[in-house]
VONUZA-425751 format. One record per residue: residue in one letter; x, y, z of N, C-alpha, C in turn. Coordinates in steps of 0.1 Angstrom, whole numbers. Example, Ala and Ser with C-alpha at 12.3 -4.5 7.8 and 13.67 -1.06 7.14 Angstrom:
# VONUZA-425751
res nX nY nZ caX caY caZ cX cY cZ
A 132 -57 78 123 -45 78 132 -33 78
S 128 -22 71 137 -11 71 129 0 79
# end
This chain:
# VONUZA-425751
res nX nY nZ caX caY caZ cX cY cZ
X 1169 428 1252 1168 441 1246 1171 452 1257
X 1179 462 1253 1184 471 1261 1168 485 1256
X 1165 490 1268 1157 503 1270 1164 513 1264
X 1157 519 1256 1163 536 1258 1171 542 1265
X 1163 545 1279 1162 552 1294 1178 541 1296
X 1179 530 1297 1191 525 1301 1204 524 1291
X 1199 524 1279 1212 524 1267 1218 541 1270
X 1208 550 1276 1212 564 1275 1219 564 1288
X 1213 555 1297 1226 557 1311 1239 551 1312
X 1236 541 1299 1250 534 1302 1259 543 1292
X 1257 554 1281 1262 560 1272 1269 573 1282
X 1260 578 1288 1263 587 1302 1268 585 1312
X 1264 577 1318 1273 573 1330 1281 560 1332
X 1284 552 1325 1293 547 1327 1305 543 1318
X 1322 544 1325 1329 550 1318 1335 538 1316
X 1337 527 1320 1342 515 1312 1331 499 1324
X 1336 490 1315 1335 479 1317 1339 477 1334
X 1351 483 1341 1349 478 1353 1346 488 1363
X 1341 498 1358 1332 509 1364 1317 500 1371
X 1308 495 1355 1302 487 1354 1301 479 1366
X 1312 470 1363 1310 456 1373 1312 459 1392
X 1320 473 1390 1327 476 1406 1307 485 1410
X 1299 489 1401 1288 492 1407 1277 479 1408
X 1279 471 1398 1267 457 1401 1275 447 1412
X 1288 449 1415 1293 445 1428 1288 449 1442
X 1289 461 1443 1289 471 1452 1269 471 1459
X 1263 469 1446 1250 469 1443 1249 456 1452
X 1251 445 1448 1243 434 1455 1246 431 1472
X 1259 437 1472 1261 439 1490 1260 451 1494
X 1252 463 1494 1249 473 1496 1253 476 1509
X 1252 471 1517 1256 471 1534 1272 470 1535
X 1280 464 1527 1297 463 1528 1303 474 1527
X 1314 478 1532 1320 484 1528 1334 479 1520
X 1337 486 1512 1345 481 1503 1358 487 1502
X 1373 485 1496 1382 494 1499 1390 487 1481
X 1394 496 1479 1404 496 1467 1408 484 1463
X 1414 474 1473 1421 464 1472 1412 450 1469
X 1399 452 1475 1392 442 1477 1385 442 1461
X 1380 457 1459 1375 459 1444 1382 453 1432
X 1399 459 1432 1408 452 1423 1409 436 1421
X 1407 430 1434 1409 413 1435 1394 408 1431
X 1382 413 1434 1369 411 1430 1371 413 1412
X 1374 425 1412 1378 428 1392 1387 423 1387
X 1394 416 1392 1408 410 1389 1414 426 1376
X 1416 434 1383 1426 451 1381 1436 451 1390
X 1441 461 1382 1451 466 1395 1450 475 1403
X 1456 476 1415 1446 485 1425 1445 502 1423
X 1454 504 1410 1457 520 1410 1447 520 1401
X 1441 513 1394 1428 515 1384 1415 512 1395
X 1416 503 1403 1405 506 1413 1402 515 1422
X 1410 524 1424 1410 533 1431 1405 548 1420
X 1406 547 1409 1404 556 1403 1386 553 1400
X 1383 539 1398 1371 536 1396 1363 541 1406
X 1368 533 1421 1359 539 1428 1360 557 1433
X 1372 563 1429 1363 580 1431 1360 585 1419
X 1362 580 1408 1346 580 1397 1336 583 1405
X 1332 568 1410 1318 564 1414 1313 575 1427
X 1322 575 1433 1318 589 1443 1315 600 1437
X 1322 606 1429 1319 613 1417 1308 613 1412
X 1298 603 1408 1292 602 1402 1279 604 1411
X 1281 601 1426 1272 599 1433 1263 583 1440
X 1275 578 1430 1266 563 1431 1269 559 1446
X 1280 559 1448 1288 552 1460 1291 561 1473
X 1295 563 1483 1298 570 1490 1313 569 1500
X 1322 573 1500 1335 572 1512 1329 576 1524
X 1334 566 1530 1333 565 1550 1342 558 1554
X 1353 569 1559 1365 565 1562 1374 561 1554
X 1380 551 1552 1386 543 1546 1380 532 1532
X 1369 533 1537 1360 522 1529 1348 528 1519
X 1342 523 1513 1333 528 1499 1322 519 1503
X 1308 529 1501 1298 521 1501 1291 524 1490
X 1278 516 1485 1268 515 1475 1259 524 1479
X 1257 536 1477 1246 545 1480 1245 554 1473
X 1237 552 1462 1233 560 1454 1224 572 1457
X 1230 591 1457 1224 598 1462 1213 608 1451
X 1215 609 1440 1207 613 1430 1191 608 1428
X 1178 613 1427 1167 610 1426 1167 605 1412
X 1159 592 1413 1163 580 1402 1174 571 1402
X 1186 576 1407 1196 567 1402 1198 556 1409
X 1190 553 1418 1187 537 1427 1183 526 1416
X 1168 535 1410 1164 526 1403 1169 524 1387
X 1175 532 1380 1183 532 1374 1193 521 1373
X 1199 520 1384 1213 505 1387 1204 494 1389
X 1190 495 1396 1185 485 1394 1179 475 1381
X 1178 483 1377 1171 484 1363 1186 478 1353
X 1195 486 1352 1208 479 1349 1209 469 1353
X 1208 464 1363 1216 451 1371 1206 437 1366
X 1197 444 1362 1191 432 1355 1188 428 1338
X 1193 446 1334 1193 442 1320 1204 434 1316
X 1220 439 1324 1233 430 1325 1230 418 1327
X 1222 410 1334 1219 398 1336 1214 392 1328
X 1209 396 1317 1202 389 1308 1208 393 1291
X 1214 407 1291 1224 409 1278 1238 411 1282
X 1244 406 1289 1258 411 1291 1268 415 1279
X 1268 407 1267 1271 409 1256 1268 427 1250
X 1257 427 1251 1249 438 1245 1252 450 1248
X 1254 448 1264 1257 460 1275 1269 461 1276
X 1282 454 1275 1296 455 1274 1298 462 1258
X 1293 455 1253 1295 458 1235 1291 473 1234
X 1280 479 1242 1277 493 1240 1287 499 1248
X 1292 496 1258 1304 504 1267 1314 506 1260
X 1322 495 1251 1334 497 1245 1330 501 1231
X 1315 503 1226 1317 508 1213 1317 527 1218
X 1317 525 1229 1314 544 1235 1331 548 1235
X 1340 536 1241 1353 540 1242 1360 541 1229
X 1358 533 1222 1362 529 1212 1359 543 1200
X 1347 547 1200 1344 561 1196 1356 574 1195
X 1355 573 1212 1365 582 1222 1378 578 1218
X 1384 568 1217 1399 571 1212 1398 571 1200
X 1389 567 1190 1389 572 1179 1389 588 1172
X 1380 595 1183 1382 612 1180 1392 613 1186
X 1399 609 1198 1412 615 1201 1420 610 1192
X 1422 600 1188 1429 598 1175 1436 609 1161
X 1417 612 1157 1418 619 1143 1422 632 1146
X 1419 636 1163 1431 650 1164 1445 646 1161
X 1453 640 1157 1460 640 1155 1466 631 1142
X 1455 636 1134 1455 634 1117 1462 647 1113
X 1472 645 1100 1476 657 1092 1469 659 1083
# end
């Protein structure tokens, strides 16, 4: 069973499925730095969608650029424990937690859609 407090972060903050997986990646080697290519081959994407994920994730605050490379460092009060807290509800509903991400997208091109109802 998914939390509130986490059903409402994953409705907020996360924008797809390999957003998701490039932060519980990132998450368990926290000390790596990571670079576009490595993320894409880890997500099996392609690297121009990894590259967009991870400056999301900067974006977001989760991750940080140093130099060339991306690391896991969440700078927001809470949002450490927050991914933690994630990283383990994913572990135990992955179903649940994917199925809420793409019913969020799936919403989203559906209103972009009906703009363009006659």
């Amino acid at each position: 069973m998914i939390s509130e407090s986490i059903r409402r972060f994953i409705l907020t903050s996360i924008e797809s499925v390999p957003h998701l997986e490039a932060i519980l990646l990132m998450h368990q080697k926290p000390q790596k730095g990571w670079d576009a290519k490595t993320i894409a081959q880890s997500l099996f994407i392609n690297e121009k969608n990894a590259e967009k994920v991870l400056t999301d994730l900067c974006a977001s605050k989760i991750i940080d650029q140093q130099g060339t490379s991306y690391v896991y460092a969440p700078s927001i009060t809470g949002l450490k424990e927050k991914i933690d807290a994630l990283a383990d509800v994913y572990s135990k509903n992955l179903i649940e937690v994917t199925n809420l991400i793409h019913s969020k997208t799936d919403k989203q091109a559906q209103q972009f859609g009906e703009g363009f109802k006659w």
